[in-house]
C-alpha positions in Angstrom: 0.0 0.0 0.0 1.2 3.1 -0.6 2.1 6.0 1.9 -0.6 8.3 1.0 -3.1 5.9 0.9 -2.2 4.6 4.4 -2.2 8.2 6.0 -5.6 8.4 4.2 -7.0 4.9 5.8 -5.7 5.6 9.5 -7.0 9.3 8.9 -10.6 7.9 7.8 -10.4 4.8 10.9 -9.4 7.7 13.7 -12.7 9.7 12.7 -14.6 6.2 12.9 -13.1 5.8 16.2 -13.8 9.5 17.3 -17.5 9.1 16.2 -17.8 5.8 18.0 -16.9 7.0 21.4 -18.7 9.9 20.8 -21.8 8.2 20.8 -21.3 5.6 23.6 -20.3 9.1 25.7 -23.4 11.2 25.1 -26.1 8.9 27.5 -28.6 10.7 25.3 -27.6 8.4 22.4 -26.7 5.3 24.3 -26.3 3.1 27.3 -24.5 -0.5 27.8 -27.0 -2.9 29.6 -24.4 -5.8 30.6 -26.0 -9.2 30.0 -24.9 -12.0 32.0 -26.3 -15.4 33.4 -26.8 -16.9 36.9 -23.1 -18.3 37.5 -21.3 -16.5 40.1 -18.1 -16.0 37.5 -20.2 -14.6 34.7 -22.1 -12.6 37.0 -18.6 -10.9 38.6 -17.0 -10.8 34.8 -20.2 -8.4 34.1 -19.9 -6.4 37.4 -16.3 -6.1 36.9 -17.4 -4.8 33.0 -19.8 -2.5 34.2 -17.2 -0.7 36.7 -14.9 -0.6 33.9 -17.1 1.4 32.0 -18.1 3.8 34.7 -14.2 4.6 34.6 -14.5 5.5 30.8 -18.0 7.6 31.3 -20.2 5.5 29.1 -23.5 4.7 31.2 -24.6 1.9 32.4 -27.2 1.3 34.8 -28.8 -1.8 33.9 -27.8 -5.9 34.4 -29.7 -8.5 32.7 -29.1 -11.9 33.9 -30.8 -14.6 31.4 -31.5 -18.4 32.1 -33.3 -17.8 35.7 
């Protein structure tokens, strides 16, 4: 691939990135709901998920746990 044509791609993939995070900051546009089921690893894999995001600012209020 040629130079220009990479600086192109990576310039293109940044703004993809930039327009992602954008969206999954603005808790008018979206929220993570962490789905999980009932086993006590799964369940602390979510938790530990769902703290994780609270560090980055994308909301997250909501567990579903499945197979009860």
């Amino acid at each position: 691939m040629r130079f220009d044509k990479l600086i192109t791609k990576m310039i293109l993939e940044e703004w993809s990135i930039r327009k992602i995070r954008n969206i999954l900051l603005d808790s008018q546009k979206s929220e993570f709901v962490g789905i999980t089921i009932p086993e006590a690893m799964s369940v602390l894999e979510t938790e530990d998920l769902l703290a994780r995001l609270k560090t980055l600012k994308i909301q997250s209020h909501y567990m579903v746990i499945n197979m009860i």
